[in-house]
C-alpha positions as a Markdown table, in Angstrom:
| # | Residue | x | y | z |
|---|---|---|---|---|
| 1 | Unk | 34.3 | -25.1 | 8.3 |
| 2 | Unk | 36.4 | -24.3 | 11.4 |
| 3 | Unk | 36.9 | -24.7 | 15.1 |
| 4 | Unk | 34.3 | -21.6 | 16.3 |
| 5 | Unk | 31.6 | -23.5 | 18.4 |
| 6 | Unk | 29.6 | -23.2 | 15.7 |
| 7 | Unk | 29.8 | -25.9 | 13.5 |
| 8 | Unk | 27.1 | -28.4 | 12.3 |
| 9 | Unk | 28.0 | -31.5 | 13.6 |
| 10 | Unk | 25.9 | -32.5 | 17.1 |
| 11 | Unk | 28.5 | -33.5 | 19.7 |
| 12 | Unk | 26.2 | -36.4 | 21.2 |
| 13 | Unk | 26.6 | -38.4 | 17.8 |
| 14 | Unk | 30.1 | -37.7 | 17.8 |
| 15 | Unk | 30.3 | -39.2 | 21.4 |
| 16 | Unk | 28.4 | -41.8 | 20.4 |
| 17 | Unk | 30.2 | -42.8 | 16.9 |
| 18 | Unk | 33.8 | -42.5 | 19.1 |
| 19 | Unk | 32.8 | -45.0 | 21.4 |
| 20 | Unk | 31.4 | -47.3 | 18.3 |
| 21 | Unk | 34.9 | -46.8 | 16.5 |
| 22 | Unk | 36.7 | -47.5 | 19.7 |
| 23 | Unk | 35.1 | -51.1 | 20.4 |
| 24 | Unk | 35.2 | -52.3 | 16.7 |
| 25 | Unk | 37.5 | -54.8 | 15.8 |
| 26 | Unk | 39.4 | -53.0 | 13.2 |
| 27 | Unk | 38.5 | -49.4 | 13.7 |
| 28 | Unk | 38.7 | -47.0 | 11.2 |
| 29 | Unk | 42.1 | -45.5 | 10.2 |
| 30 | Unk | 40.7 | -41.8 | 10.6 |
| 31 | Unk | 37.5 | -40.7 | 11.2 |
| 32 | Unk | 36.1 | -37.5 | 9.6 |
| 33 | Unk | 33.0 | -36.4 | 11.4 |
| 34 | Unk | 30.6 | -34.3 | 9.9 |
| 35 | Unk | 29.9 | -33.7 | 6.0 |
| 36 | Unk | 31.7 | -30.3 | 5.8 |
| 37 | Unk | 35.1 | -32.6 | 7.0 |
| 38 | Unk | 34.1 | -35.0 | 4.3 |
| 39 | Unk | 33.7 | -32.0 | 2.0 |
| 40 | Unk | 37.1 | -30.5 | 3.0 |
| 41 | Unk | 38.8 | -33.9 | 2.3 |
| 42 | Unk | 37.4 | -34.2 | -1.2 |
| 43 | Unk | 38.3 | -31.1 | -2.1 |
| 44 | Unk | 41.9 | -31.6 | -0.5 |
| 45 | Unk | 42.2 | -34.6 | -2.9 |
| 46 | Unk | 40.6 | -33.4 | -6.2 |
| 47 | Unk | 43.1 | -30.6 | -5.5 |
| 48 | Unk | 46.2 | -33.2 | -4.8 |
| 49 | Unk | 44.9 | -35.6 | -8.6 |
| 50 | Unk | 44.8 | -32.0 | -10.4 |
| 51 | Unk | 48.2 | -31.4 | -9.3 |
| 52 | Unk | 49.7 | -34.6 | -10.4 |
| 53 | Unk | 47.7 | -34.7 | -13.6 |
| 54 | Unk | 49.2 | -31.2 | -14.3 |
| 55 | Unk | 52.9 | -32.7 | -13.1 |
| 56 | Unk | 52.8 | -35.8 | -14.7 |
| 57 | Unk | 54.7 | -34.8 | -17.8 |
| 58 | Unk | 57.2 | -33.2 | -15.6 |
| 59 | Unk | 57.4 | -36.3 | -13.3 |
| 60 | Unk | 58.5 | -38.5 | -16.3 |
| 61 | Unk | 61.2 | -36.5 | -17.6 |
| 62 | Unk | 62.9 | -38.3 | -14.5 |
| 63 | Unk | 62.4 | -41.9 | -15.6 |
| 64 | Unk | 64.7 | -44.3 | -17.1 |
């Protein structure tokens, strides 16, 4: 995953699914392109529940 010229995706789709997004109706919010950007999100939010499963007992020491 990175920005070197080399990566998987094939800029005509992307052209192509920009110009989709752009004349829905209610576009997406983002748009990841590619299955390595889906695979980087995932991991970014297993990562993020992990962390708040292993906080959650600190995070309640602040309720009422």
């Amino acid at each position: 995953m990175g920005q070197d010229g080399n990566q998987i995706g094939d800029p005509k789709k992307v052209a192509k699914l920009y110009i989709q997004v752009a004349e829905m109706e209610n576009p997406y919010g983002s748009l990841p392109m590619g299955t390595d950007c889906c695979d980087g999100i995932r991991n970014i939010c297993a990562s993020t529940v992990k962390l708040m499963e292993d906080m959650r007992s600190v995070a309640e020491t602040t309720n009422y």
